[in-house]
C-alpha positions as CSV (number, residue, x, y, z in Angstrom):
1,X,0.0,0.0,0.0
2,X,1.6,3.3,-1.0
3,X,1.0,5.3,1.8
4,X,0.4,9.2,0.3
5,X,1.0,12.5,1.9
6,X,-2.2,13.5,3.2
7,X,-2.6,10.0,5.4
8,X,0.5,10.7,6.1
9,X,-0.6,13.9,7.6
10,X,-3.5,12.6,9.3
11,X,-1.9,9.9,11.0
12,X,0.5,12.7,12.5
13,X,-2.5,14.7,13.7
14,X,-4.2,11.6,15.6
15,X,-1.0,11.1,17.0
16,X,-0.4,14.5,18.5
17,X,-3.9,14.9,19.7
18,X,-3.9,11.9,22.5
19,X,-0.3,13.7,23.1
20,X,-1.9,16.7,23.9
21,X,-4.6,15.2,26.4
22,X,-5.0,17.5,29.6
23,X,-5.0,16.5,33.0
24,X,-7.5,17.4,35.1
25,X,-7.6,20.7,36.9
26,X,-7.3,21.0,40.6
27,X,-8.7,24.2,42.4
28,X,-8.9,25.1,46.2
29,X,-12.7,24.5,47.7
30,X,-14.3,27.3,48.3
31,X,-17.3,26.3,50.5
32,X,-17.6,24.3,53.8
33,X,-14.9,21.6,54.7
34,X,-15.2,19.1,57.3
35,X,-12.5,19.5,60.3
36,X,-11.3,16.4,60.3
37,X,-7.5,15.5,58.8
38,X,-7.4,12.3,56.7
39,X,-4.8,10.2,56.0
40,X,-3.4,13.1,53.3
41,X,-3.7,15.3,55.9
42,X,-6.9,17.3,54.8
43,X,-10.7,17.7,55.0
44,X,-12.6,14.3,54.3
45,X,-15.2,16.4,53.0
46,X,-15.6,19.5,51.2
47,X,-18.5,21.2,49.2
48,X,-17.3,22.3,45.3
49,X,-19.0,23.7,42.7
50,X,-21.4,21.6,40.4
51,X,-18.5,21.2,37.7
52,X,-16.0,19.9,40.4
53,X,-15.7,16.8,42.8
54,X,-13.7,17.3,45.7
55,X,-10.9,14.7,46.0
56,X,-9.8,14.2,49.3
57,X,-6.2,12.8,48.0
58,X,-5.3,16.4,47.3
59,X,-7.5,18.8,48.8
60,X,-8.9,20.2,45.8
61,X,-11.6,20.4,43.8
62,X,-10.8,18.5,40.3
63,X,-12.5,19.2,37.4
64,X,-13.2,16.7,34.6
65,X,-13.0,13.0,34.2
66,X,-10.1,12.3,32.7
67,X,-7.6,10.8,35.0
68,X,-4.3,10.3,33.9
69,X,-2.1,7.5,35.4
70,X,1.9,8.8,35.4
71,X,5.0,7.2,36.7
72,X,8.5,9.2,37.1
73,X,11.7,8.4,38.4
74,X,13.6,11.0,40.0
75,X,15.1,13.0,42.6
76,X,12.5,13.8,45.5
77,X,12.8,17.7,47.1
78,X,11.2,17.8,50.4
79,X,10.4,21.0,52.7
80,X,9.8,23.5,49.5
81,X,8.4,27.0,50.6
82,X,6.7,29.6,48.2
83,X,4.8,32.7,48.6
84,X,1.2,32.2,49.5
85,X,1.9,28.8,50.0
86,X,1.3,27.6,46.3
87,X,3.2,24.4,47.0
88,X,2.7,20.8,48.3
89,X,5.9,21.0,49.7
90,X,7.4,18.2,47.7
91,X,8.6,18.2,44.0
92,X,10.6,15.2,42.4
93,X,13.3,16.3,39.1
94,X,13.6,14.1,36.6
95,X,17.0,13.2,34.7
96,X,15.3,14.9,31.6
97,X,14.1,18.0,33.5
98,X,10.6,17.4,34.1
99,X,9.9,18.5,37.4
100,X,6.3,18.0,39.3
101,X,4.8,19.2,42.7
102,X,4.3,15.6,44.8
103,X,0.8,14.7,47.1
104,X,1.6,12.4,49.5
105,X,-0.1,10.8,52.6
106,X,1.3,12.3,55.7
107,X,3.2,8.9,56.6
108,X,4.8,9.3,52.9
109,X,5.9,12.9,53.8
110,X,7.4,11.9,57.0
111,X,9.4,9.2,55.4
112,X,10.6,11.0,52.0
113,X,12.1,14.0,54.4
114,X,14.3,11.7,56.0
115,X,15.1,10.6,52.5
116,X,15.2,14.3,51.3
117,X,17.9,14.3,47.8
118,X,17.3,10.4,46.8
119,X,16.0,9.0,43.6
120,X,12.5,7.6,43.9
121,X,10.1,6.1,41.3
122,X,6.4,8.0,41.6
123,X,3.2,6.5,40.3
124,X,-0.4,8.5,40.7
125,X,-2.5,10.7,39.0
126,X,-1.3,13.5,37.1
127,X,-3.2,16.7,37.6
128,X,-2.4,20.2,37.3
129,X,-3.3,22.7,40.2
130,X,-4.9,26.2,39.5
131,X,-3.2,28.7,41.8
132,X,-3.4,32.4,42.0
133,X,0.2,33.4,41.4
134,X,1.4,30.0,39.4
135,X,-1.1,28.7,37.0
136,X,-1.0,24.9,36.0
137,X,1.3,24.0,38.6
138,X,2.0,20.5,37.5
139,X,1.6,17.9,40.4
140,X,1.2,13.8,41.0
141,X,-1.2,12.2,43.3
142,X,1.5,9.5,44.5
143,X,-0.5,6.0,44.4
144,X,2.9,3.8,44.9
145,X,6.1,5.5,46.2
146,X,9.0,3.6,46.1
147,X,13.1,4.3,46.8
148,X,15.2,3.6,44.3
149,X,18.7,2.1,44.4
């Protein structure tokens, strides 16, 4: 089959476009939360607007359905600070670059810490987190976390 340059075109185009699939879009709540700290160390429970189901991974309000399942390997930052407090905290680097903002159960932060500067391998949820000064801060909901050698 001769393959001619206008299928060659659309098969670049198809390509590109799963490429280009967005992750869903995390917000901060903004009506009642419950008081209680859960195993990620926030509210079980939080009201969000009709377009948005809270997710009590993160803390946020997540937008769309599309979840997208991501695994790095990298070097894990632990005890980040920024201005307004538009950070989880945590960040892992990746030997190409990448870099993303870590959730992680409270047991998870108190172990990476101790671990702060070593290579780990990260599996979750990819999301990106709408803030006021940084938009589409790029973050994983850590599933599996696991030290690497």
């Amino acid at each position: 089959m001769k393959i001619t340059p206008s299928i060659a075109i659309c098969v670049v185009l198809i390509t590109v476009s799963f490429a280009m699939a967005s992750p869903r879009v995390g917000q901060r709540p903004e009506g009642m939360c419950t008081r209680d700290l859960n195993f990620w160390g926030h509210a079980s429970q939080c009201s969000c607007d009709t377009c948005n189901i809270y997710d009590e991974r993160s803390g946020l309000c997540l937008q769309g359905d599309d979840v997208e399942q991501i695994t790095v390997q990298g070097a894990i930052t632990a005890g980040m600070m920024a201005i307004g407090g538009e950070t989880t905290g945590f960040s892992i680097k990746t030997s190409e670059g990448d870099s993303y903002e870590l959730i992680l159960k409270t047991a998870d932060q108190e172990k990476v810490t101790k671990l702060n500067g070593l290579w780990f391998e990260i599996e979750g949820e990819f999301i990106n987190i709408d803030s006021v000064e940084i938009k589409g801060r790029k973050a994983i909901i850590a599933d599996r976390i696991a030290a690497l050698e």
